[in-house]
N, C-alpha and C positions, 0 to 999 in steps of 0.2 A: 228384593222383596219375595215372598214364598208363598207362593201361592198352594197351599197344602191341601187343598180339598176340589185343587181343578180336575184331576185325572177321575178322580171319585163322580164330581157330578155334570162331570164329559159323558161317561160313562151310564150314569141315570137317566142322563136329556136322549143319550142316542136308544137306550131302550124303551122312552116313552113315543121320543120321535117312530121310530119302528114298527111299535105295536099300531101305534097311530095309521100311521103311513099303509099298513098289510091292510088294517078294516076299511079303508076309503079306497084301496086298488080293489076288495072284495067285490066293494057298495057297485063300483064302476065297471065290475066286469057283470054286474047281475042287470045291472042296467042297458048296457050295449047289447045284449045278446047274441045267439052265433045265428044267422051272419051278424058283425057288428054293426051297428048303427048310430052315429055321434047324436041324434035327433031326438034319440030317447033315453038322453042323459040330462035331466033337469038341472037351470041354472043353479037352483037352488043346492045342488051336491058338490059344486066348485066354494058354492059362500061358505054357506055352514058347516060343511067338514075342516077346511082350515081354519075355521074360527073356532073348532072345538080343540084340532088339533094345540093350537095358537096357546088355548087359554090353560091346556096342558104344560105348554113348556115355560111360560110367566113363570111360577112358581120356583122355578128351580133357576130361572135365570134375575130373579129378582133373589135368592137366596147369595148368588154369588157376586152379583152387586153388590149386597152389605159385607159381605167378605172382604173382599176387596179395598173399598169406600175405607172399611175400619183400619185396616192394615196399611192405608196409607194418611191415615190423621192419626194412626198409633206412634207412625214411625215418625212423626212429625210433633210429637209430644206435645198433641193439643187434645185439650178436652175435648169429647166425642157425646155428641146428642144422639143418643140410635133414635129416637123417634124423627128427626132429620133423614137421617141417612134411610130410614126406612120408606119416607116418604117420598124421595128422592128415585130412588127404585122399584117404587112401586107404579111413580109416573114416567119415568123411566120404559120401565118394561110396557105400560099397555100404552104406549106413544109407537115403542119400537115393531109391535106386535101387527100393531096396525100396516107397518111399511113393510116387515118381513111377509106378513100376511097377504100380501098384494102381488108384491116383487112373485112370490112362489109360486101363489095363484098365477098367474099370467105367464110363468115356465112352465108349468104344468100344464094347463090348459090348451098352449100353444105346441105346446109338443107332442102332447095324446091326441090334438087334432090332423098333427103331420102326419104321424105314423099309423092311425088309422088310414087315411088317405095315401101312404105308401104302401098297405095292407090290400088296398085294392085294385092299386097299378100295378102291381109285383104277385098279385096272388099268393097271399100268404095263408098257409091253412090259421083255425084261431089258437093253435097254440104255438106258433110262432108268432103271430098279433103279442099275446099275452107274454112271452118272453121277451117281449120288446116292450110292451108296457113298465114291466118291473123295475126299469133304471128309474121312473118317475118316483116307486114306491121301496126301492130296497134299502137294506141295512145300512148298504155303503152309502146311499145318499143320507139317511139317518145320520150316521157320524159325520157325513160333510157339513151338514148343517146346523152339529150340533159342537162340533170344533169354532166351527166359523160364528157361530152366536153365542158361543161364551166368550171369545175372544171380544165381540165386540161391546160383552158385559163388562167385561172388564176397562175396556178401554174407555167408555163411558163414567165407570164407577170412578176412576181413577180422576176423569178430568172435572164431574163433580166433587167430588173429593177437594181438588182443588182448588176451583172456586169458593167452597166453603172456607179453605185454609185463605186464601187474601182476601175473604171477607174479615177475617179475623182479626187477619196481621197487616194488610195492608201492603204485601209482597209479593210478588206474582212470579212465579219461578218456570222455569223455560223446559218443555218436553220434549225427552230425548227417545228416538227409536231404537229399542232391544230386541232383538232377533230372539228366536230358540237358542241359538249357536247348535246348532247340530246337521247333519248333514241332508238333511231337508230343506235348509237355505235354498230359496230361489232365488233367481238373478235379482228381483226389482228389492229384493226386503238386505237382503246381504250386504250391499252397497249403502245402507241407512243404518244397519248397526251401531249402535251410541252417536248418530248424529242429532242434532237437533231438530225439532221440526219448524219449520218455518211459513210451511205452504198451508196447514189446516189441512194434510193430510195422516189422516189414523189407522191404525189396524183395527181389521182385518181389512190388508189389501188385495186380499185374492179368497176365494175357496181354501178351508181347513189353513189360515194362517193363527201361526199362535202367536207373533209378535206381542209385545207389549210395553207398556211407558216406563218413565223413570221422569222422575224433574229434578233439575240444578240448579244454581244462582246464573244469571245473567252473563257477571263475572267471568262465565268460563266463554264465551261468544266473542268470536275473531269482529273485528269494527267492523265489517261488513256487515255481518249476521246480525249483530246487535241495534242494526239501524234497522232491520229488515224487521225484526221482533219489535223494535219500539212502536214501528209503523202499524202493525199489527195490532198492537196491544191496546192502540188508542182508538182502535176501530168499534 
């Protein structure tokens, strides 16, 4: 499957992520002041900036869901409802938004609390504070975040996708794990290469992983495997 406009709007997500990301490390250094002070950082600049951030990146990753969704009921030579698949990923996305938006919150949060507080065991002047801040806020975490959530757009789009198809047909076909193939393999994804999945585990299963699905017939599943899917499937 060809996914032709992921590197495109990887690429879009990490410079909204980014721009994002610089004006709430701004907000946060104007609020700490020198000396820093965690105390006069309002709850309300951990909520509301990632929910602005959040409501920024929807858009493009709800773009690449219907990408996706369509490219796999095209390849499946079934008629396609976009107003379905649109719908699909647009509850999709503000479901997802809400969990990324927490998870992040609660990284961030916890870890501009540490290194302040190692800012003041260690005596650090405030531009060594602030160079230590920027891993929460820089480019590089931008693209980690925005590799690893279109991965998981797609991995979503794909298994709606699916659903849709054996609501149709009636056929439930079995999801196989595909790697990049390229030398970025990590140990835990390398070893599931074209295998089946069985456990209800999906990519992304690490930071910046770009695996992604594939479905087959049943048919290709050793009798073990395929007792293990039946078992699954009636769940």
């Amino acid at each position: 499957m060809a996914y032709f406009n992921r590197k495109e709007l990887e690429r879009k997500l990490a410079r909204v992520l980014s721009k994002d990301l610089q004006a709430e490390l701004k907000k946060l250094l104007d609020y700490l002041g020198d000396p820093p002070d965690m105390s006069r950082v309002p709850r309300e600049y951990w909520r509301n900036g990632w929910k602005l951030i959040a409501k920024h990146v929807e858009p493009v990753l709800v773009e690449y869901f219907v990408q996706v969704a369509i490219e796999v009921m095209e390849a499946s030579q079934i008629g396609i409802d976009i107003a379905v698949v649109n719908s699909d990923a647009i509850e999709w996305a503000l479901n997802n938004s809400e969990i990324w938006l927490q998870q992040t919150f609660n990284r961030t949060y916890e870890g501009v609390g540490k290194l302040i507080g190692q800012s003041y065991q260690e005596g650090w002047t405030y531009k060594e504070l602030v160079k230590a801040l920027e891993r929460f806020y820089s480019p590089v975490r931008a693209e980690m975040i925005a590799v690893t959530e279109m991965t998981r757009a797609a991995t979503m789009a794909e298994l709606k996708a699916e659903d849709r198809l054996f609501e149709m047909t009636g056929k439930r076909r079995v999801p196989l794990w595909l790697t990049a193939n390229d030398e970025k393999m990590c140990d835990y994804c390398a070893p599931r290469d074209r295998q089946p999945i069985l456990d209800g585990g999906y990519p992304p299963a690490h930071p910046r992983c770009r695996c992604r699905l594939a479905f087959r017939s049943e048919y290709l599943l050793t009798p073990e495997q395929k007792a293990i899917w039946e078992s699954r499937a009636q769940v």
